[in-house]
C-alpha positions in Angstrom: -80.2 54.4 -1.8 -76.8 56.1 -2.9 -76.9 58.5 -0.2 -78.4 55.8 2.4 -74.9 53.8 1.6 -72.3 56.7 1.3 -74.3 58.2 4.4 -73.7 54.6 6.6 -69.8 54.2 5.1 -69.0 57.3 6.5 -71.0 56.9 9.7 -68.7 53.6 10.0 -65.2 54.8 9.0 -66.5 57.9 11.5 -67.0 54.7 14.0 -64.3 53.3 13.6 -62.1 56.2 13.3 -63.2 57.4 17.1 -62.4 53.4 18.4 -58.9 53.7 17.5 -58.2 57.1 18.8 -59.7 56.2 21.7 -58.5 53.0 22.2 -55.0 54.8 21.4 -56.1 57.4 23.9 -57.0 54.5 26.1 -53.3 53.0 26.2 -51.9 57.0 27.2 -51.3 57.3 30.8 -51.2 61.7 31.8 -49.7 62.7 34.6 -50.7 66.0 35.7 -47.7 68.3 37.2 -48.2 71.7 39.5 -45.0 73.0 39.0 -43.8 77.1 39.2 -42.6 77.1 35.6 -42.1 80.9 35.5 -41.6 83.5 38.1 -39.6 83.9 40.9 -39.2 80.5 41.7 -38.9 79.3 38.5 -35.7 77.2 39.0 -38.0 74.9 40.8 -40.5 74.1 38.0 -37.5 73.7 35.6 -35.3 70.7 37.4 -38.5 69.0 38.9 -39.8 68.4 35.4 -36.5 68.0 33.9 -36.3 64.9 36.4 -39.7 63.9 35.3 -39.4 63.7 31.8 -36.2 61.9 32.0 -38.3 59.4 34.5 -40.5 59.5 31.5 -38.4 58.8 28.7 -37.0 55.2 30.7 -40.5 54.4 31.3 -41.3 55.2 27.7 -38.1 54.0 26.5 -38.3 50.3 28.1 -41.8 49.9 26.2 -43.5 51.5 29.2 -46.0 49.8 31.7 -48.8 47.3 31.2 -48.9 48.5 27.7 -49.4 52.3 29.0 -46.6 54.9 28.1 -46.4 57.8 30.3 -47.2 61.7 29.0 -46.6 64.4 31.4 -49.4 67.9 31.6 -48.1 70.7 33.0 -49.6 73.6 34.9 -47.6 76.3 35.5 -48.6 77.8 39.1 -46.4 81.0 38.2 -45.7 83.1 41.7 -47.1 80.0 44.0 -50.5 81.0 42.7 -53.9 79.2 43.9 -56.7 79.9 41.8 -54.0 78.8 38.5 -53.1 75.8 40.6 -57.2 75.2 41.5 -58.1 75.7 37.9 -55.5 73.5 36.3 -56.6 70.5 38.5 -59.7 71.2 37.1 -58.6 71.2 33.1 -56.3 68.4 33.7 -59.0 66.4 35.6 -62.0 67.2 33.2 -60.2 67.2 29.8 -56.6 65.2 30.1 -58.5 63.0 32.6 -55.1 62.5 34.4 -55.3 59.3 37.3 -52.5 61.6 39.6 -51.0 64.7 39.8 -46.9 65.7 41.2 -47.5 68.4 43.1 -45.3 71.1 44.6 -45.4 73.9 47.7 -46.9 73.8 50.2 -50.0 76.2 49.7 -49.8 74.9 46.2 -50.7 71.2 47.8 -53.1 71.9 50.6 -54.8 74.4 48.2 -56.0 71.6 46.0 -55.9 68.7 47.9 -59.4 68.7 48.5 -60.5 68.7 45.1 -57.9 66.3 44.2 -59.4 63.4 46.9 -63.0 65.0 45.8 -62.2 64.0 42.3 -59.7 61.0 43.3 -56.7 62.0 42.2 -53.4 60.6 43.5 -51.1 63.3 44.8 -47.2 62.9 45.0 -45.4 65.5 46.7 -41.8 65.8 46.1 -40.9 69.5 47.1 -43.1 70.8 49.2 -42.5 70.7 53.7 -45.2 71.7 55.4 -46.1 69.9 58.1 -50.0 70.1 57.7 -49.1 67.6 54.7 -49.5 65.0 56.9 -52.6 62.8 56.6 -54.6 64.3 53.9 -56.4 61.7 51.9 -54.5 61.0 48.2 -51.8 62.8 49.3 -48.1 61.3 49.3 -44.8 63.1 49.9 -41.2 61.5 49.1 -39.7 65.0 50.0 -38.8 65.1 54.1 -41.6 67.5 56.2 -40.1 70.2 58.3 -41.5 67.8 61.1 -38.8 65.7 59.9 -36.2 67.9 59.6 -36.6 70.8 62.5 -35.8 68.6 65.5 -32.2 67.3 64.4 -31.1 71.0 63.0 -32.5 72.6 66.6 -30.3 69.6 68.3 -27.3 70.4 65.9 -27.8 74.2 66.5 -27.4 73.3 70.0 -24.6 71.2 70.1 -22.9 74.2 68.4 -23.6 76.5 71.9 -26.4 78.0 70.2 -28.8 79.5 72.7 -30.2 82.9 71.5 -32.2 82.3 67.9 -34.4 84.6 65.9 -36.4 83.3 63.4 -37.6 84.2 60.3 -40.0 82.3 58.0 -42.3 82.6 54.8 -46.0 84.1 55.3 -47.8 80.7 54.3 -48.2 77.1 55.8 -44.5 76.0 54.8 -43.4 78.4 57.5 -46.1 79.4 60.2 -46.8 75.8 61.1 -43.7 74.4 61.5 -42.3 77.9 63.5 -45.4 77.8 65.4 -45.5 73.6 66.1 -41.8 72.7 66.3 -39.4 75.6 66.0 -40.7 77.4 68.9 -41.5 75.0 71.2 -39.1 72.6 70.9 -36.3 75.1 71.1 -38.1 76.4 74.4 -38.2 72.9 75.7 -34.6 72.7 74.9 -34.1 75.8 77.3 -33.2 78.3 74.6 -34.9 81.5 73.8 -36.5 82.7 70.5 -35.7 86.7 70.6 -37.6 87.5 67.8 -40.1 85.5 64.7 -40.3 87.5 61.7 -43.1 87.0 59.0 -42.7 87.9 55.4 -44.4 87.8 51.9 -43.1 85.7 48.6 -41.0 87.3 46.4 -39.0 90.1 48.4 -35.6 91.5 47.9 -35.3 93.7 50.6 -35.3 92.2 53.6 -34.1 95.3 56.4 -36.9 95.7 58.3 -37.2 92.0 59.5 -33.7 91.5 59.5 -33.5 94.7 61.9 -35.5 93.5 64.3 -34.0 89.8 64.8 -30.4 92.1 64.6 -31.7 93.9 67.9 -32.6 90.7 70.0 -28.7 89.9 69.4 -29.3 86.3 68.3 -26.8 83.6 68.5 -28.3 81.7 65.3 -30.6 82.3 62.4 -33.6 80.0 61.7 -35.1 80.8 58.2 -37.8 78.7 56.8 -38.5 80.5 53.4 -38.2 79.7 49.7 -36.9 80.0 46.0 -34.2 82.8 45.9 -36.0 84.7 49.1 -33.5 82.4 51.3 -30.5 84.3 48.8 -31.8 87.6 49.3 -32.4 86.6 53.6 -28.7 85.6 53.5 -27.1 88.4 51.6 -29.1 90.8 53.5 -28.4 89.5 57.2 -24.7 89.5 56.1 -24.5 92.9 55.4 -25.8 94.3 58.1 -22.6 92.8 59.9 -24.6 89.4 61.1 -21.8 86.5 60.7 -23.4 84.3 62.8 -24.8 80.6 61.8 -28.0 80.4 59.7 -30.1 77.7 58.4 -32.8 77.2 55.2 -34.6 74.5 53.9 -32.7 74.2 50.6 -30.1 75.8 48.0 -29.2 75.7 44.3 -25.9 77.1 42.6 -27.9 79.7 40.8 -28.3 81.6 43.9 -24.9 82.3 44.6 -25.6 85.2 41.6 -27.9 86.3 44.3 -25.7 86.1 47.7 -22.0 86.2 46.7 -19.9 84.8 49.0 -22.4 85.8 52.1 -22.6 82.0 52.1 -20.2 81.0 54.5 -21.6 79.3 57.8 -24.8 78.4 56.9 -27.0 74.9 56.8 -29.1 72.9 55.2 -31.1 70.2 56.7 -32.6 67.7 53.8 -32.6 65.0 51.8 -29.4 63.4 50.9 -29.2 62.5 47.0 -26.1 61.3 46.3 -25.0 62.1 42.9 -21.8 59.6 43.3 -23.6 56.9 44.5 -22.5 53.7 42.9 -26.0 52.4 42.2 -26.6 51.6 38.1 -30.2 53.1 38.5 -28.5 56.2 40.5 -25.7 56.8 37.9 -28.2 56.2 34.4 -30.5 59.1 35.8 -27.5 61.3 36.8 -25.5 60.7 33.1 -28.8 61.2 31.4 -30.2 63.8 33.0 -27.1 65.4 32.6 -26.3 64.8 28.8 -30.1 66.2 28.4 -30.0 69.3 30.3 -26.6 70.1 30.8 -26.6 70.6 34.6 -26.7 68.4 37.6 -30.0 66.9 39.1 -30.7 68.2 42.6 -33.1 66.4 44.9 -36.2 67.6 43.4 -35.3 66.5 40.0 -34.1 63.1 41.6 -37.7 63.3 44.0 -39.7 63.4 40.6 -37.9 61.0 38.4 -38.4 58.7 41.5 -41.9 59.4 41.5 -42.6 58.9 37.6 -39.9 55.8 37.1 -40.1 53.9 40.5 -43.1 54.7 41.8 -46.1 54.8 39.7 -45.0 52.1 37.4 -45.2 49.7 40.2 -48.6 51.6 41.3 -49.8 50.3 38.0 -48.5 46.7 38.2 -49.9 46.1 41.0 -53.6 47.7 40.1 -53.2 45.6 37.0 -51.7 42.2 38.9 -55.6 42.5 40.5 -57.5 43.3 37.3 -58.7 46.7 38.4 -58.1 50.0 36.4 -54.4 51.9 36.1 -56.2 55.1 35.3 -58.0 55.0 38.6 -56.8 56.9 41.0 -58.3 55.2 44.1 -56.9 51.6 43.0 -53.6 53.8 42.7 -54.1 55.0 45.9 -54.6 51.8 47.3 -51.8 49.8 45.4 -49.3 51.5 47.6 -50.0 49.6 50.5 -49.6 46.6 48.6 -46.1 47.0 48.9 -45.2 50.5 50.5 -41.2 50.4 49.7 -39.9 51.7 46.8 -36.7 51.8 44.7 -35.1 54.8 44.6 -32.3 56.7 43.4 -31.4 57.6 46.8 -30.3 54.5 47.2 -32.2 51.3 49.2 -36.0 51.7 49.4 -37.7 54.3 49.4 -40.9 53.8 52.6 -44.0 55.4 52.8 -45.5 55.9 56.6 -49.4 55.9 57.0 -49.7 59.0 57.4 -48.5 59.7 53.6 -44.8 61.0 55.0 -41.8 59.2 53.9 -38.3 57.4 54.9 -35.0 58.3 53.1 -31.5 59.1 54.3 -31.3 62.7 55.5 -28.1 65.3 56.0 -27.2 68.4 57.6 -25.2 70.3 54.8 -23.0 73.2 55.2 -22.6 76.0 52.3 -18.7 76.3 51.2 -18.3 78.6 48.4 -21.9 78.5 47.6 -21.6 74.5 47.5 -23.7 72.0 49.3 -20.9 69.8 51.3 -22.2 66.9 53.5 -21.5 68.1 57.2 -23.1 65.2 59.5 -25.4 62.3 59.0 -28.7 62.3 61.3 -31.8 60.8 61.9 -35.3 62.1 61.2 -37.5 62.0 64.3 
């Protein structure tokens, strides 16, 4: 009879002791990352969780949302790496049961985004371009698409006298599809001529060979859709082979000046426009605080992921909860957006989603002087 009663005290307290932590378990809200936190493009898995974990530490801060508080799980995708990015969806899915993911790249997202609506995990994208991101089920993106950006940077280049461009562009879906869908034919359109398109692989330092070949079709202009420190390497190298003519890539970061020196000079950016001196309270808490965390200056990733984590999903959840349904759902996630598509942001106004899971912020063409982004014109995304 002893043992009977010690036996069913412990089978209670054992009882017990699993409602708690999962009731405490219950009240955790994970949010799954695919971020490159080492490798060559490391720089972009270190300021997009940066802006995440501050995002996280408001939400957390302010008592977090509908009595969840917000923990972030990282995979680290390395060198833009698949099969890690395949089988991290699948840990964080099966054991850290995570409702949504922030994803990143552009093979990175279209490599998982069928196991991620299989398994109905909400996707936000805020750093990847491709334009086959476009209407894929879960799958959001607050980072402008190449479709968004190409046309006004073609019409800028053209505007300038451009005429002659060569092209070069990253071996994956980031760069084919949007040469192959929008560079190309719309500059053709245009009446220009592309004299030569140049492929190349992740992760290269040397880039003669392609860069000899766009040399000979004497271009007027440089197109280059790559990324990380590649689009460093692309600009050092076309500048010293005696190229001074205007380029354009689809984003830059101080630490790659190490990289290109002061080959810098005369080339573009097309992008989002985060304002760092924006006289918005929201704006100018995540810019001090990231700041007086990390000791450096949030960029538009880190500002696209502390959107995502601070503006975004806590609203996702409010409304989800407003109905009764389930936060930790992805699908009622998913469909909480259209509830009320426009989002704060620390752009600045609201933040829009389209239906085909694209979005609306301001957008600049920026020009590199001495290694610095500088706003060079205002335009509108088409």
């Amino acid at each position: 009879m002893k043992c009977f009663k010690l036996a069913t005290i412990s089978f209670m307290v054992c009882v017990i002791s699993w409602t708690l932590s999962h009731d405490v378990m219950a009240k955790s809200f994970p949010i799954g990352t695919l971020f490159p936190m080492t490798g060559p493009q490391a720089y972009y898995g270190r300021v997009m969780s940066r802006g995440a974990r501050v995002g996280i530490n408001h939400v957390n801060a302010a008592g977090g949302v509908e009595g969840y508080t917000f923990k972030l799980v990282i995979t680290d995708f390395k060198n833009v790496d698949v099969g890690l990015a395949l089988s991290g969806v699948q840990k964080m899915s099966i054991i850290d049961r995570i409702p949504c993911v922030l994803t990143s790249f552009s093979a990175i997202t279209l490599g998982v985004q069928p196991s991620c609506a299989g398994g109905k995990i909400l996707m936000i994208n805020g750093g990847a371009y491709s334009p086959k991101l476009a209407s894929k089920p879960y799958l959001y993106s607050i980072k402008l698409s190449q479709n968004q950006m190409v046309p006004p940077m073609l019409k800028y280049f053209w505007e300038m006298g451009i005429r002659r461009l060569g092209v070069i562009h990253i071996a994956d879906p980031a760069g084919e599809v949007p040469v192959e869908k929008l560079v190309k034919p719309i500059w053709t359109k245009m009446g220009g001529t592309i004299v030569a398109v140049e492929s190349h692989q992740p992760g290269l330092t040397d880039y003669t060979p392609y860069l000899s070949r766009i040399k000979a079709g004497n271009p007027d202009a440089i197109y280059g859709i790559s990324t990380g420190q590649d689009q460093a390497f692309i600009i050092k190298g076309v500048r010293e082979m005696g190229m001074t003519i205007p380029m354009t890539i689809p984003d830059w970061n101080d630490d790659w000046n190490a990289i290109a020196g002061k080959a810098t000079e005369n080339v573009y950016v097309p992008g989002d426009h985060f304002n760092r001196e924006l006289a918005n309270p929201q704006t100018q808490r995540f810019v001090k605080d990231y700041e007086g965390k990390w000791k450096e200056s949030p960029d538009i990733f880190a500002a696209n992921y502390y959107d995502a984590v601070h503006n975004i999903l806590p609203e996702l959840i409010k409304n989800v909860a407003k109905k009764g349904g389930n936060p930790l759902s992805g699908e009622e996630l998913e469909k909480a957006i259209w509830d009320v598509p426009a989002f704060d942001t620390v752009y600045g106004g609201k933040l829009t989603f389209n239906r085909d899971g694209s979005s609306n912020k301001p957008m600049m063409i920026f020009k590199l002087i001495n290694g610095k982004k500088m706003p060079e014109k205002q335009v509108a995304m088409e």
